[in-house]
C-alpha positions as CSV (number, residue, x, y, z in Angstrom):
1,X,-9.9,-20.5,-12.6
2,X,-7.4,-22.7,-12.1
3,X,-4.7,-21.4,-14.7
4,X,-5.1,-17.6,-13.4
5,X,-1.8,-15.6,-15.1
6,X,-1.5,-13.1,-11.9
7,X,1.6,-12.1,-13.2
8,X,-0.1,-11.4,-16.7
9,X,-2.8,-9.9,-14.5
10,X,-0.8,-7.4,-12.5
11,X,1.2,-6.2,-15.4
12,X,-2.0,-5.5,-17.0
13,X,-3.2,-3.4,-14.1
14,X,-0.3,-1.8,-13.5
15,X,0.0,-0.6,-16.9
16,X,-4.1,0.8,-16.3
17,X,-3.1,2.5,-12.9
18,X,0.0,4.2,-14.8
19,X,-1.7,5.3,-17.4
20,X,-4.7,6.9,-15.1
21,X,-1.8,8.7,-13.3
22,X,0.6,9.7,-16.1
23,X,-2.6,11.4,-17.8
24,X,-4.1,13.4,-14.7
25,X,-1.0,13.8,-12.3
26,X,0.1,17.4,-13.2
27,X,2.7,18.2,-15.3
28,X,5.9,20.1,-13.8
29,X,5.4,23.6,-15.1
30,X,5.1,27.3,-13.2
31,X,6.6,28.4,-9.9
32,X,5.6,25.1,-8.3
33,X,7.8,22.9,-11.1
34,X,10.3,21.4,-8.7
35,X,8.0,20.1,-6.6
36,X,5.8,18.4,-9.3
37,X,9.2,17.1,-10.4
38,X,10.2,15.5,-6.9
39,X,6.5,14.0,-6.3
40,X,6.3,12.5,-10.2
41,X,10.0,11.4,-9.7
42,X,8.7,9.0,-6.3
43,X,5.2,8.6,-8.0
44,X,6.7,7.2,-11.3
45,X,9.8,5.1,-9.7
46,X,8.3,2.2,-10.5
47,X,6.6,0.5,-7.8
48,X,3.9,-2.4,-8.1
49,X,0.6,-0.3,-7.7
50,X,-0.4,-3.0,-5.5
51,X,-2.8,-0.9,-3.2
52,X,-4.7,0.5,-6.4
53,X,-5.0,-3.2,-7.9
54,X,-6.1,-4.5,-4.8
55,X,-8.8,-1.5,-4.8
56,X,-9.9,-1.9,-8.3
57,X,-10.0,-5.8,-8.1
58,X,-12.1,-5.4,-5.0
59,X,-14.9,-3.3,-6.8
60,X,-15.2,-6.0,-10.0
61,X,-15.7,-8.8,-7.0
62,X,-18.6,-7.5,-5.8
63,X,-19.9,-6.8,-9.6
64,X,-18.5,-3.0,-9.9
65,X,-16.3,-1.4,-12.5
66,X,-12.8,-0.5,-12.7
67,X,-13.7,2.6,-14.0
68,X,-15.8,4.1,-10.8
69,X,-12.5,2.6,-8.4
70,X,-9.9,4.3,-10.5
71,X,-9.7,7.5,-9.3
72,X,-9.5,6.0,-5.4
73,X,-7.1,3.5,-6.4
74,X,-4.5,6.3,-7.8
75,X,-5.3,8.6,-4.7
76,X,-3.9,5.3,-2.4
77,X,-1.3,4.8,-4.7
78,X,-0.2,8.5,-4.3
79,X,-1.1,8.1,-0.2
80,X,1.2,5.2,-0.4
81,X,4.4,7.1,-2.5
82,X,4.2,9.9,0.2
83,X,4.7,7.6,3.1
84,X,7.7,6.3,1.2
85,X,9.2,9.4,0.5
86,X,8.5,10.4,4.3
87,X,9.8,7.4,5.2
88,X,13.2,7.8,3.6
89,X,14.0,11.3,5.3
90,X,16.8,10.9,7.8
91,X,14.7,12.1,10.3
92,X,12.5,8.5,10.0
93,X,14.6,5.8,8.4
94,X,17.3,7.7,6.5
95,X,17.6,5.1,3.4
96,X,19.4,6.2,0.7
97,X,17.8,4.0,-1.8
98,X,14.1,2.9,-3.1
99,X,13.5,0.5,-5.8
100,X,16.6,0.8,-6.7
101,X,16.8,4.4,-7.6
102,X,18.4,7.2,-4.6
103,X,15.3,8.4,-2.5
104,X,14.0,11.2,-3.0
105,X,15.4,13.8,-0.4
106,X,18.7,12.6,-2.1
107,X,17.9,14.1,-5.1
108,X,16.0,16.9,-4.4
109,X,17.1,18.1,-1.1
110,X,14.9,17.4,2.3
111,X,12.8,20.3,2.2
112,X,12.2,19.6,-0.9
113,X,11.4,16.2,-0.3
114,X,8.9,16.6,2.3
115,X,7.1,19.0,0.4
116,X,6.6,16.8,-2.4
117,X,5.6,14.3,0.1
118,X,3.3,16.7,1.2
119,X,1.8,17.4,-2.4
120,X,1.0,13.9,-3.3
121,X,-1.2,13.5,0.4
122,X,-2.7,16.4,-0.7
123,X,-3.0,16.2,-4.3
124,X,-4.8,12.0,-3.5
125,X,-7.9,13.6,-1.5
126,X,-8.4,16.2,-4.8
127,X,-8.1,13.1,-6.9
128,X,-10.4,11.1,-5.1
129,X,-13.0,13.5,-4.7
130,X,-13.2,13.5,-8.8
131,X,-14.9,11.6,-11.4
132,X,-12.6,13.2,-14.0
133,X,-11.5,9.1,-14.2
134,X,-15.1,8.1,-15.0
135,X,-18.0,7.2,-13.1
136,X,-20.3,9.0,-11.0
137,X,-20.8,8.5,-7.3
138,X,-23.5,9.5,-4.7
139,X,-22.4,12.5,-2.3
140,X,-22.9,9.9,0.9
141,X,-20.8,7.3,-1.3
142,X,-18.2,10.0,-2.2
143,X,-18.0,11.1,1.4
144,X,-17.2,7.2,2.9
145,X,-14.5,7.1,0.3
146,X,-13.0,10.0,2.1
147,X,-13.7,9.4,5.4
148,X,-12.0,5.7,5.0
149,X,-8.7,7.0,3.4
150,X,-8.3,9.6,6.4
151,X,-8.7,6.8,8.9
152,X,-6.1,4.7,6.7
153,X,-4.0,7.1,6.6
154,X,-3.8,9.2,9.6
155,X,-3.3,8.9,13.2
156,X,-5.5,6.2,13.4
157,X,-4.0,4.2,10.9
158,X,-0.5,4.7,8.8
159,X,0.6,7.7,10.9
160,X,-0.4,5.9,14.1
161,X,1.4,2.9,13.1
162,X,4.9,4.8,12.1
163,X,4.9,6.9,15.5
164,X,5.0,3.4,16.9
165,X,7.8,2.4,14.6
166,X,9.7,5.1,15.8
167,X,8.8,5.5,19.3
168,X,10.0,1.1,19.6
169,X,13.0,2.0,17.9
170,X,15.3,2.3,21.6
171,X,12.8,0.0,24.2
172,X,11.8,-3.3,24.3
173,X,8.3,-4.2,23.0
174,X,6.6,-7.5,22.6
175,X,4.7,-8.8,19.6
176,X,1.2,-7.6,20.5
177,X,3.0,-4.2,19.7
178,X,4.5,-5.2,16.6
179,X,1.9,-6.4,15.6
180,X,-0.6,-3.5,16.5
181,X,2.4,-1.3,15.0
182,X,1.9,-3.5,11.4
183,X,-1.8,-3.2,11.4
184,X,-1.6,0.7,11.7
185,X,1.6,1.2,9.7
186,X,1.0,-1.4,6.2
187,X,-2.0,-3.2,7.0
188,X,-4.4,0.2,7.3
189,X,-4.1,1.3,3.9
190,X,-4.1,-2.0,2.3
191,X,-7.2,-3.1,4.1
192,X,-8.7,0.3,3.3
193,X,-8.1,-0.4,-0.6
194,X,-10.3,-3.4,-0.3
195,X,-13.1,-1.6,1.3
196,X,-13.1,1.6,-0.6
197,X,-12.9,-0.4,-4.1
198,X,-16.0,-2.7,-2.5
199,X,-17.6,0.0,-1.5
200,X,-17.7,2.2,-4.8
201,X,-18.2,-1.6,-7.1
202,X,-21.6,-1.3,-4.9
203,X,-21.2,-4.1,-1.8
204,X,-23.6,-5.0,0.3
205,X,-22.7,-4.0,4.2
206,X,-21.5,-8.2,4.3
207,X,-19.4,-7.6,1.0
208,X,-17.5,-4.7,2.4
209,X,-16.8,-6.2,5.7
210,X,-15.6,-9.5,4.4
211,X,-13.5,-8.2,2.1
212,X,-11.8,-5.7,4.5
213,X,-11.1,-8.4,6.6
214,X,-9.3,-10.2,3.8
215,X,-7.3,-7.0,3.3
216,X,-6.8,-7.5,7.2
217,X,-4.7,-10.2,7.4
218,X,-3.4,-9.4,3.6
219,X,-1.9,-6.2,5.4
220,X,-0.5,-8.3,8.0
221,X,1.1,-11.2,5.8
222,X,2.2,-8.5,3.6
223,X,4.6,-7.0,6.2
224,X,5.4,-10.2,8.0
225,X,6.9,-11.3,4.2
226,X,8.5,-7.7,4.2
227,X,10.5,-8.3,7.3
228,X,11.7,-11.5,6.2
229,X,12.8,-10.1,3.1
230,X,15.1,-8.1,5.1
231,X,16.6,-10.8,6.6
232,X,16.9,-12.7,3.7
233,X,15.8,-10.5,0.5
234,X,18.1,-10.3,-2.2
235,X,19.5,-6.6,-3.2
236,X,19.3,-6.3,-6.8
237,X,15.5,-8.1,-6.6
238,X,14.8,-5.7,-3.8
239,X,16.4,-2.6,-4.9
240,X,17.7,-1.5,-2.1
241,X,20.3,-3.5,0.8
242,X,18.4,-6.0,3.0
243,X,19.5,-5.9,7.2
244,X,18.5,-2.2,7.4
245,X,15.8,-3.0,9.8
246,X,18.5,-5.2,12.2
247,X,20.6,-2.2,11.5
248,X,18.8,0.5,13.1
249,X,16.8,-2.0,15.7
250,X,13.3,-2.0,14.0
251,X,11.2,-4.3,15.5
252,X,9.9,-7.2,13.5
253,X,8.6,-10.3,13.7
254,X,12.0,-11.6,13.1
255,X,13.7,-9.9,15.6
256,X,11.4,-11.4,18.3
257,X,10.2,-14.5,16.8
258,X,12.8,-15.7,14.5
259,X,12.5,-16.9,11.0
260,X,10.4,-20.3,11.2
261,X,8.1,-18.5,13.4
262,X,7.9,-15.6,11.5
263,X,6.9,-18.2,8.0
264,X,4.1,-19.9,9.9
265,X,2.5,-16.5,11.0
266,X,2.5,-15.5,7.6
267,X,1.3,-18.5,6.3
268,X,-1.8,-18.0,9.3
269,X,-2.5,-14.6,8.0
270,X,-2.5,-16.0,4.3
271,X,-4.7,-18.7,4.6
272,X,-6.9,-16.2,7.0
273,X,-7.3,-14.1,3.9
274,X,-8.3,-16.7,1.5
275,X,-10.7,-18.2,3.6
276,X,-11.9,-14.6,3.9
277,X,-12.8,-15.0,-0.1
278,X,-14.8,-18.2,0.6
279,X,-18.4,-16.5,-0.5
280,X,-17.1,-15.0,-3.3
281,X,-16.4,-16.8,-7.3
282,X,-14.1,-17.3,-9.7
283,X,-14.0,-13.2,-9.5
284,X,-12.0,-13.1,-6.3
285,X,-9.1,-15.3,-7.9
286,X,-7.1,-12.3,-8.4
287,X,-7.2,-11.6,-4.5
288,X,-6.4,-15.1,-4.0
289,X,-3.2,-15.7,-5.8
290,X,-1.9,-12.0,-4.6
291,X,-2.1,-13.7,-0.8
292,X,-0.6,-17.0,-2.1
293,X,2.1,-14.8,-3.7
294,X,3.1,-13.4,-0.6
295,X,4.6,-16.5,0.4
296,X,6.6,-16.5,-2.4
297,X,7.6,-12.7,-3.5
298,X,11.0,-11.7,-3.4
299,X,10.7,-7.9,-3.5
């Protein structure tokens, strides 16, 4: 598939992820309106839906449906908004903007904001236990789908991997850390995307674990790129001012490795993903050109 359009292609599936969320994501209405309005406000901000994609590309590779994935792939995509809007507090990282628009808790007040945060967390695990989206699912099949998004996002996973974040902020730490801290933090619930949209497409046991391990190193290369877009990332692509991490001492690949460095270990992680994809067809040519745009994105 040589002249694969994946920005045609992740327009398209953008548009299908909106449109799954815009139609089952409640409505602001009753005594619980303002915080529907702060969590659609984050939800809707426009980000690339690139967890869901991932999660419904991942079920058509292994010969499933986008249909039976959706309902997953907009819980992760809700997983993911909360973690941003968490993120943003000025407890955690105190931005003031996201994608370009003010964060959330700038709008709606802190309480506020972590409530809403709190309502979209919630509100994914009600979403993916459904087949309101289509499809029907086995109870044990149902059950892994859960199971893998609390691992993905909890303790052992995103949570884990932002009380590293924080904790590194004011000590030294060497890569191992950052690193361990990037698996947790970005690479947990992109890697979990992978597996859950393999394993509801129907994968065999190899299916699933070769494509998590793609997500793997996706998850890795994905925030590797992130850092350097910090460094070097352009505001108005971006939507919000590059050097925040230098600014408040994050640790990054940058900050202990340098730029060049930083490149080649992203290009590592890249080609460890595609090589990942080896078994699979012309059907896994989505996955591949999201890894080889990694080297490329700007935002």
């Amino acid at each position: 598939m040589p002249d694969f359009d994946l920005k045609k292609y992740l327009a398209e599936r953008k548009q299908m992820v909106d449109e799954a969320l815009e139609n089952t994501f409640p409505e602001p209405a009753g005594l619980q309106k303002t915080v529907l309005e702060a969590s659609r406000y984050s939800l809707f901000a426009g980000g690339k839906r690139l967890r869901p994609i991932l999660c419904l590309a991942a079920s058509e590779v292994v010969g499933g449906t986008t249909d039976v994935a959706m309902p997953a792939a907009c819980a992760l995509e809700m997983i993911h908004t909360y973690s941003l809007i968490h993120d943003d507090l000025p407890a955690m990282d105190n931005d003031d903007f996201r994608r370009g628009k003010p964060t959330n808790h700038k709008v709606f007040g802190e309480g506020m904001a972590v409530l809403a945060g709190d309502a979209l967390l919630t509100e994914a695990f009600e979403f993916a236990a459904s087949t309101r989206l289509g499809g029907t699912l086995t109870p044990d099949k149902l059950l892994l789908v859960i199971r893998i998004l609390v691992r993905a996002s909890g303790y052992r996973g995103m949570i884990g991997g932002q009380v590293i974040d924080l904790e590194s902020e004011n000590r030294s730490v060497d890569i191992a850390t950052v690193e361990y801290m990037h698996i947790h933090k970005t690479g947990a619930l992109l890697s979990a995307s992978l597996e859950i949209g393999a394993v509801l497409g129907g994968g065999s046991n190899e299916q699933v674990s070769t494509l998590t391990r793609y997500g793997h190193h996706l998850g890795l290369a994905f925030q590797i790129t992130d850092d350097l877009l910090d460094v070097e990332g352009d505001a108005e692509v971006m939507g919000k001012q590059p050097g925040s991490d230098a600014a408040k001492n994050k640790k990054t690949y940058p900050a202990l490795l340098g730029l060049a460095k930083s490149k080649e270990a992203a290009r590592e992680h890249v080609d460890a993903a595609l090589d990942a994809l080896t078994p699979f067809g012309d059907s896994a040519e989505p996955l591949r050109a999201v890894a080889r745009y990694l080297l490329v994105r700007r935002a």
